[in-house]
C-alpha positions, 0 to 999 in steps of 0.5 A: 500500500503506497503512503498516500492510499494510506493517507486517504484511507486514514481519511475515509475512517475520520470523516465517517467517525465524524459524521455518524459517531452520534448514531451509536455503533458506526458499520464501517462497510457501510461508509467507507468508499474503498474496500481491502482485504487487509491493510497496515498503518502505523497506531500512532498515525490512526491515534492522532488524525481522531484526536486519541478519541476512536467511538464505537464502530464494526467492520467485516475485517479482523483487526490485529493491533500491536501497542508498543508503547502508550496508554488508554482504554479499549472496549471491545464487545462489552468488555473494557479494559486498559491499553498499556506497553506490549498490548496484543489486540486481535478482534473478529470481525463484525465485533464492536470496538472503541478506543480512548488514547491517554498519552498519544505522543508515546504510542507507537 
């Protein structure tokens, strides 16, 4: 994936979260204009273009995350627990998911 499919990706994500955060949980397959099978982006990059903040949403893609370095909270389902150093993430798909990042400089 080439930086600027990325960049545009990143985009597609936040302007969907801003639009429909207030409905409840977002159907990502529902607002995202390209659809992949997989993709890679670095958690710090993702964290910053939503202010740390990522409301509750699903989507037809297993997700694994890796957290290196930072704190916060994740939901995922009915379960919320703390994001900390060497986090292992990895969530089926159509399962919802939310994140609230705390110290977004530090995560990697």
């Amino acid at each position: 994936m080439k930086y600027s499919d990325n960049a545009i990706i990143i985009k597609e994500y936040r302007d969907a979260f801003r639009k429909y955060a207030d409905r409840g949980i977002i159907d990502m397959d529902d607002y995202l204009k390209h659809s992949f099978n997989f993709q890679i982006h670095r958690l710090e990059q993702v964290v910053e273009a939503w202010n740390g903040v990522i409301p509750a949403y699903r989507q037809s893609q297993f997700f694994i995350t890796l957290i290196k370095k930072g704190r916060g909270e994740k939901t995922i389902g009915h379960f919320s627990f703390p994001i900390q150093k060497n986090t292992l993430l990895i969530i089926p798909q159509n399962v919802a998911q939310s994140s609230n990042y705390r110290s977004l400089q530090r995560i990697g």
